[in-house]
N, C-alpha and C positions, 0 to 999 in steps of 0.2 A: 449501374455499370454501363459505361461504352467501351464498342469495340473499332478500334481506330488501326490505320496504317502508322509504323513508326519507326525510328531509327535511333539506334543507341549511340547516343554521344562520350558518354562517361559513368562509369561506375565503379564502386569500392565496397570493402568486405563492411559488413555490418555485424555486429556480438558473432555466434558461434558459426550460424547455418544461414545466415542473410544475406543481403546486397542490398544497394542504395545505386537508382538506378537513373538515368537524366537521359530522356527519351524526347525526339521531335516530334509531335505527333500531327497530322494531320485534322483534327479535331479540336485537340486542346494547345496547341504552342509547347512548349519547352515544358517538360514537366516531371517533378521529381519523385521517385516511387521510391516503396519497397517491398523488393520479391524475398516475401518468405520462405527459406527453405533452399534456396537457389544455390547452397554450398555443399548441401547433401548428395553422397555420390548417385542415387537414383532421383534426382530433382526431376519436379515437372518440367526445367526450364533449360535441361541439357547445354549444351553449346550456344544454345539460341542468343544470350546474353553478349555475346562477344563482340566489342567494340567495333561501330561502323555496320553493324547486321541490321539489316531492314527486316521486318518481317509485321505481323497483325496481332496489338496488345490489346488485351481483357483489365480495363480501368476500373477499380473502385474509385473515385472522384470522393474528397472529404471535402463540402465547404468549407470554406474557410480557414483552410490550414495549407499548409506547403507541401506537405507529404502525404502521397495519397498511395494504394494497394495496387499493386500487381498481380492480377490476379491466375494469366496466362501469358504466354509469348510464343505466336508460332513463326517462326525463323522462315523466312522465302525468298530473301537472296545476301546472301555470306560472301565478305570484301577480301578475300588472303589478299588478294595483291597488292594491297596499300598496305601491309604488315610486311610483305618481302623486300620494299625497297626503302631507307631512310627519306628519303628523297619524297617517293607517296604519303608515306605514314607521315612525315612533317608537314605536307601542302593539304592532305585531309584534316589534321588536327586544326591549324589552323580554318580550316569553314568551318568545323566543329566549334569554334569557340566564338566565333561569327555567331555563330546559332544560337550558343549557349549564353553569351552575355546578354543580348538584343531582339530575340526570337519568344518573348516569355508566349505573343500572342499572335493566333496562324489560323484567324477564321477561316479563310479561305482553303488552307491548304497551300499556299505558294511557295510558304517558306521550306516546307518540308520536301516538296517537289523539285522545286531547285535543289534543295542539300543533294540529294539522289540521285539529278542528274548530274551533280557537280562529281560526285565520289564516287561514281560509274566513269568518267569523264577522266579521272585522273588514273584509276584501276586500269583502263587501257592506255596510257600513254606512255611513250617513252621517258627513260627520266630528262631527257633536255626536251623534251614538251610539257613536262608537268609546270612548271610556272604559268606557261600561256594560258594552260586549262584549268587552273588555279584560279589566277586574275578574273577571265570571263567568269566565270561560277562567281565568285566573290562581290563582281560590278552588279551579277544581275539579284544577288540575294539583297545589296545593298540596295538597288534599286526598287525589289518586292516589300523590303522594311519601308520603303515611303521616303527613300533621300536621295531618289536619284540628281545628277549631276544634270545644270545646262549645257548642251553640247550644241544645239541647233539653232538658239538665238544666243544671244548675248544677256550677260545672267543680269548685268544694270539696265542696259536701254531696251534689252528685249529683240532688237533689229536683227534679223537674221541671218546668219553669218555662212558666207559663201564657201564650197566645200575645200577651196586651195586656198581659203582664209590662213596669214596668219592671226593666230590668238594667243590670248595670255589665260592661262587657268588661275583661280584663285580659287582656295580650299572653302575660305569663310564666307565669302559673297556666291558661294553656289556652284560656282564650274567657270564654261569659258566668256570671256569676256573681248567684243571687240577694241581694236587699238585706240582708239577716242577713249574709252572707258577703261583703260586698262591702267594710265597712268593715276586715276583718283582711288585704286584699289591697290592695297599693300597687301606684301608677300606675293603677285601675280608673277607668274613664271611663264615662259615660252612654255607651248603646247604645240606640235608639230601636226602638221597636215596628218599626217600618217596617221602618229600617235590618237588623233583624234576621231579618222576612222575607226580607228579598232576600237576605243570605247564604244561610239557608238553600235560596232555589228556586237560586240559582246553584250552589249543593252539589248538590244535587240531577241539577244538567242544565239546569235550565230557561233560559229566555232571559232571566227577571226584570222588571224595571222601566226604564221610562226615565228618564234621572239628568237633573235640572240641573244647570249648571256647579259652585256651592258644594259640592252634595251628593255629586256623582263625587269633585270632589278631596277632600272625608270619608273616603269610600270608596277611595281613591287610598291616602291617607294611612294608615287601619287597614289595610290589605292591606301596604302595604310596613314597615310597625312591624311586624306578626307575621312577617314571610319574616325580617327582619333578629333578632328574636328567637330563631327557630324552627330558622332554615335559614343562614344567613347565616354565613362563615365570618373577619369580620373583615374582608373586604375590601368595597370601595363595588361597590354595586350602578349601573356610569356609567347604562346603557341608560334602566335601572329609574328614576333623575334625570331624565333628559332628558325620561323620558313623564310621568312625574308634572310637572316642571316648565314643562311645554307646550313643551322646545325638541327640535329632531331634531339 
């Protein structure tokens, strides 16, 4: 048995008295239980299950199979406010599924750490800041999976590219490209001065810029081209639509 830090992504009713439970853990990556018992009204598992709750699970780990035991869940910090707004609850689903397609494995801890402070990040925002706090959480998770984007040299010649550069992004050759090398790469699109600070402070960590509406869904739109490049295994991203297309 370990006992790890984790955060509930997803779950559903299993036979009478169960749940089927997809949890990020610190420990073990993305991982799929089941809490026995968890539908009975004096469960040991109370509230604690409730989507987006962070709290410290007790693993049964079975080699070699996909479903392992739930054995406890102590609840230590509960999201309402990504449930009060459509607007949160759509831009956390979406990390959520970020996590859940591409996160199977989180030696370190990273990925789980960012989801946490991504859906902290969005629970205090207004709803016309929740995209900006969306995107950064989602560059730097992508960036914790191992794909982050070239922003500081040029992703063909490598030469490093000056911060009032203009550049051209290209999803499949990596990120930005300078203008010598931009023309031998298809699909390469204008990447603005600006636009290309911000990725980089949201790589970073940083909190970034505040977005107007046009220029989030820019920012929307380059962030879900590169994961569907990058990461994406042929199947839709539903979550990842709904946020980008403002529905929940």
């Amino acid at each position: 048995m370990i006992q790890t830090e984790a955060i509930v992504l997803h779950g559903f009713d299993y036979r009478e008295t169960s749940r089927i439970v997809r949890l990020a853990t610190r420990e073990a990556g993305v991982v799929s239980v089941i809490a026995r018992g968890a539908k009975r009204p004096k469960s040991r598992f109370g509230q604690g299950l409730d989507l987006f709750t962070s709290g410290v699970a007790q693993l049964t780990i079975h080699p070699g199979r996909d479903l392992h035991t739930l054995a406890g869940f102590d609840a230590t910090r509960a999201r309402p406010a990504l449930a009060a707004s459509l607007v949160r609850f759509a831009a956390a689903a979406a990390l959520g599924e970020l996590c859940l397609r591409f996160a199977s494995e989180d030696e370190a801890g990273t990925i789980h750490d960012g989801l946490a402070a991504g859906l902290d990040a969005i629970a205090r925002a207004a709803d016309e800041d929740v995209p900006a706090r969306t995107v950064a959480a989602a560059w730097r998770l992508v960036g914790d999976l191992g794909f982050a984007p070239a922003l500081d040299n040029c992703a063909s010649c490598h030469r490093p590219l000056d911060d009032a550069e203009a550049v051209r992004f290209a999803h499949r050759a990596g990120g930005a490209h300078c203008g010598a090398c931009a023309g031998f790469v298809p699909g390469a699109r204008t990447l603005p001065a600006e636009a290309r600070d911000a990725l980089r402070r949201w790589m970073r960590g940083e909190e970034g810029p505040s977005l107007d509406a046009p220029t989030a869904r820019a920012h929307q739109r380059l962030l879900r081209e590169f994961v569907e490049e990058h990461l994406a295994d042929g199947r839709p991203l539903r979550a990842w639509a709904a946020w980008e297309g403002g529905r929940a």
